[in-house]
PASEBA-1860 file (N, C-alpha, C; in nm, 3 decimals):
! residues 94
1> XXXXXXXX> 4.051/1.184/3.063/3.995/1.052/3.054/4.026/0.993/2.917 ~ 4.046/0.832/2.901/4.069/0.786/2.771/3.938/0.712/2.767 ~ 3.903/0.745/2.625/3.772/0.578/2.559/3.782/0.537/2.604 ~ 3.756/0.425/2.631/3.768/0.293/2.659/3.698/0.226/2.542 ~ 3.665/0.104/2.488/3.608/0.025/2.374/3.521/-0.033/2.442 ~ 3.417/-0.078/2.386/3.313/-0.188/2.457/3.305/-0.268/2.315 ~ 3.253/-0.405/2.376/3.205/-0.490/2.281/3.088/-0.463/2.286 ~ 2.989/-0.419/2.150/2.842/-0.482/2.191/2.821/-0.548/2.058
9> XXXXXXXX> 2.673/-0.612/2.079/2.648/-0.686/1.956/2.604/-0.591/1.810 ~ 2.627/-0.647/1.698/2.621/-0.540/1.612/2.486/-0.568/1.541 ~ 2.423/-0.690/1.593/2.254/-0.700/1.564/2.156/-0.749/1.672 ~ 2.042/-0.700/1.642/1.987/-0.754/1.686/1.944/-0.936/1.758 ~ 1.940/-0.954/1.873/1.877/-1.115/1.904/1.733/-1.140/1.842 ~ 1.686/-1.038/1.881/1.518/-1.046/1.773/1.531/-1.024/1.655 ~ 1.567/-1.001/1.585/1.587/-1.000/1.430/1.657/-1.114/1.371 ~ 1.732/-1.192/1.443/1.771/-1.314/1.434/1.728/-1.437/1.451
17> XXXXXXXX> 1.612/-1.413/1.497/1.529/-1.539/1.601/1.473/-1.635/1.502 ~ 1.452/-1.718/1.508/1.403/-1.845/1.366/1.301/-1.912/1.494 ~ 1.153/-1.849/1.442/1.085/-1.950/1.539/1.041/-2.088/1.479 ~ 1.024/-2.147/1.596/1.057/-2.344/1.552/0.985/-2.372/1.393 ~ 0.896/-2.332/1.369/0.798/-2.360/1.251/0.887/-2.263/1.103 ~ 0.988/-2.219/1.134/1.065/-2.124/1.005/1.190/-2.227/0.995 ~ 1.240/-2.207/0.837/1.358/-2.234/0.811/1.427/-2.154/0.709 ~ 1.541/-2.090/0.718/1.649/-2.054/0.621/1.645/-2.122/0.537
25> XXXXXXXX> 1.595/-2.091/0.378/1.567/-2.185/0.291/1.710/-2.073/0.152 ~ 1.767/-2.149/0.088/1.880/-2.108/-0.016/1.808/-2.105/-0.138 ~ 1.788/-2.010/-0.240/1.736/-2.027/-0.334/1.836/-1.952/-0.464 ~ 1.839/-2.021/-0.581/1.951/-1.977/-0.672/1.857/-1.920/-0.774 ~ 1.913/-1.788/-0.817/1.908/-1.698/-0.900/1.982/-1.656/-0.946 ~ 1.886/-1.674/-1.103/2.018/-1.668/-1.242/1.964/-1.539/-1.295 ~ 2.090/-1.487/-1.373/2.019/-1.356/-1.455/2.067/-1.330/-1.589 ~ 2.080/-1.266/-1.654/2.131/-1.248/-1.787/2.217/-1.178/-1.719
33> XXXXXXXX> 2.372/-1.150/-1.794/2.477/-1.100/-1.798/2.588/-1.098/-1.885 ~ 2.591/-0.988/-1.964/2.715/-1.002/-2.060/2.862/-1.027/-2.026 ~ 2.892/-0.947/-1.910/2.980/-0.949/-1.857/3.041/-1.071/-1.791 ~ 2.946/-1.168/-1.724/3.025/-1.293/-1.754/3.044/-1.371/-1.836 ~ 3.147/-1.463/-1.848/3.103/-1.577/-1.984/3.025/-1.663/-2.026 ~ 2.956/-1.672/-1.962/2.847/-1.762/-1.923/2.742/-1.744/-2.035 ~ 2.744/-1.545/-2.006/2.624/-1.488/-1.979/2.530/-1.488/-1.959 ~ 2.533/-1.556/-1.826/2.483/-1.530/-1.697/2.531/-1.541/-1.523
41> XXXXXXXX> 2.463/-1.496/-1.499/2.515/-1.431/-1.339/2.424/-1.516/-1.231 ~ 2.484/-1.611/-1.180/2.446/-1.722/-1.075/2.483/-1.663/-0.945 ~ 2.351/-1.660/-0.843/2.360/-1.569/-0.709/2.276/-1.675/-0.608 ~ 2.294/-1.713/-0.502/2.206/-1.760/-0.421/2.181/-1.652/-0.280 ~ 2.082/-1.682/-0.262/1.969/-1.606/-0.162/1.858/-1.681/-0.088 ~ 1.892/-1.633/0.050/1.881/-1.674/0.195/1.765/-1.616/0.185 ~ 1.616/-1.694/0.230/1.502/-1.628/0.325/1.441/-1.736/0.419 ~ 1.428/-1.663/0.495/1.332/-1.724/0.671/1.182/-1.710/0.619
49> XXXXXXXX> 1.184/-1.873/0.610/1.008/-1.852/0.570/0.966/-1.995/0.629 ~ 0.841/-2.047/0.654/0.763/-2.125/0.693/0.763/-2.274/0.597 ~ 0.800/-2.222/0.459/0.809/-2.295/0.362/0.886/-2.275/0.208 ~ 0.941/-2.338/0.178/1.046/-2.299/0.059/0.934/-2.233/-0.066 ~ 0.808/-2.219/-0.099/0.722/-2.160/-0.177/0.757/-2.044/-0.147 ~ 0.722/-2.022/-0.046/0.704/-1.879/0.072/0.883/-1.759/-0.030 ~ 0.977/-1.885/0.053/1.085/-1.829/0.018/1.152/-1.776/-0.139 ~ 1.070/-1.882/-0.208/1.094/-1.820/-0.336/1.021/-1.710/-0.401
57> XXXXXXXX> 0.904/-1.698/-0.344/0.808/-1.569/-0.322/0.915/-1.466/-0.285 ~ 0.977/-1.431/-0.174/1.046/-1.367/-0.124/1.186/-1.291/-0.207 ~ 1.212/-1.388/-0.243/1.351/-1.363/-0.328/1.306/-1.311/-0.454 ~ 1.135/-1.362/-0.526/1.083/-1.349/-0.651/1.133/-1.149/-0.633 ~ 1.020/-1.166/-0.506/1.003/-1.021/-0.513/1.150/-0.896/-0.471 ~ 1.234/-0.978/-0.446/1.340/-0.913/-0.438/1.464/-0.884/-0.565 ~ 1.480/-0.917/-0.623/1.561/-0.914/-0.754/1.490/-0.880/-0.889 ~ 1.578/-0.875/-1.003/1.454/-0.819/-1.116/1.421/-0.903/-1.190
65> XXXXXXXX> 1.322/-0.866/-1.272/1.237/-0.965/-1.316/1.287/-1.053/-1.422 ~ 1.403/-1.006/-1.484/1.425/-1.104/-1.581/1.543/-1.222/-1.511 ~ 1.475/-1.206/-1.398/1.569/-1.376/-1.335/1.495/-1.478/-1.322 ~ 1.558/-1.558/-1.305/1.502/-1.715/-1.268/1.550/-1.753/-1.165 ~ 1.434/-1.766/-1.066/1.416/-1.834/-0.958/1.453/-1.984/-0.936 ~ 1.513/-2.059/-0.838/1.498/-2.187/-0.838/1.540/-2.254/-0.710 ~ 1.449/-2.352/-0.653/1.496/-2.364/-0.533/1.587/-2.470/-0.527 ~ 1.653/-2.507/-0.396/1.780/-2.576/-0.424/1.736/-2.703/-0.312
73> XXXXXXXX> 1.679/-2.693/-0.198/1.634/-2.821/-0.135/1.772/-2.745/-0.049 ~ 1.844/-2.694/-0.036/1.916/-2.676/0.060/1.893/-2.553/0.137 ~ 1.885/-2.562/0.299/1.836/-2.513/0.447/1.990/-2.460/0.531 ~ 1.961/-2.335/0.574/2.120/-2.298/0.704/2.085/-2.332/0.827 ~ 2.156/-2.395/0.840/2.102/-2.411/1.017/2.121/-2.279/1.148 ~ 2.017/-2.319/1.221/1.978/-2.200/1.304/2.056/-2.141/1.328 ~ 2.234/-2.189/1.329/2.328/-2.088/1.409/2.377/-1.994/1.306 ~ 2.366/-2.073/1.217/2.438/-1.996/1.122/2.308/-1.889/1.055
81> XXXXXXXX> 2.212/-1.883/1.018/2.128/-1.799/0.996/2.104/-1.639/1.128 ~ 2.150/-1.708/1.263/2.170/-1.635/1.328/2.259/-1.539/1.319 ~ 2.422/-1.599/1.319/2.534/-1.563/1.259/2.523/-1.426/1.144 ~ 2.431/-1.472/1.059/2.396/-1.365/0.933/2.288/-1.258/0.972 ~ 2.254/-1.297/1.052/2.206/-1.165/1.119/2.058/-1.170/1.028 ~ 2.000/-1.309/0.969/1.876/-1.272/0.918/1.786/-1.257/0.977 ~ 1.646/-1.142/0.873/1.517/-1.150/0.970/1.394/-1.239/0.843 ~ 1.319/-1.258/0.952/1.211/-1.348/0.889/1.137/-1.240/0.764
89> XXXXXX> 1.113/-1.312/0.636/1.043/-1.226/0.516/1.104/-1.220/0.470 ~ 1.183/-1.127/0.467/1.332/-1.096/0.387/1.459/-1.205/0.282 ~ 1.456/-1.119/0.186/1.556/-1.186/0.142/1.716/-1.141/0.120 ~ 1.778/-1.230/0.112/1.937/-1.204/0.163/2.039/-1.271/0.062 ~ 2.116/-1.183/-0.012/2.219/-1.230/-0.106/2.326/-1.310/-0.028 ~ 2.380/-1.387/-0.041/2.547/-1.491/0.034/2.626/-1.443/-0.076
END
């Protein structure tokens, strides 16, 4: 007998789900860094939250402390948050 291949999905549909009252909110975080020229290191980060407070909560608690948080007013739309395979709470580096 040979394999054969299957397609399946490589995430979850429930872990993806954005219920109507959530949005993918983008939030930019800066950090100290020698290594760029800047020195500093500019990152934005994806969370599914109810409200962009929520989300910067989220991201607060995800990265280290000597960053700065900041929100951007900019939202992913449902397909594409799907696409990324996000789950609600969580925060997510792009």
């Amino acid at each position: 007998m040979t394999p054969t291949m299957m397609n399946t999905p490589t995430h979850s549909a429930e872990a993806a789900m954005i219920e109507p009252n959530q949005t993918a909110f983008i939030v930019k975080v800066t950090r100290p860094d020698e290594a760029e020229l800047s020195g500093q290191l500019v990152m934005f980060y994806v969370a599914i939250t109810t409200t962009e407070n929520e989300a910067l909560d989220i991201v607060r608690r995800a990265v280290k402390a000597d960053a700065t948080i900041e929100p951007t007013g900019v939202r992913l739309s449902q397909q594409t948050a799907s696409a990324l395979d996000l789950e609600a709470g969580l925060a997510r580096a792009l």
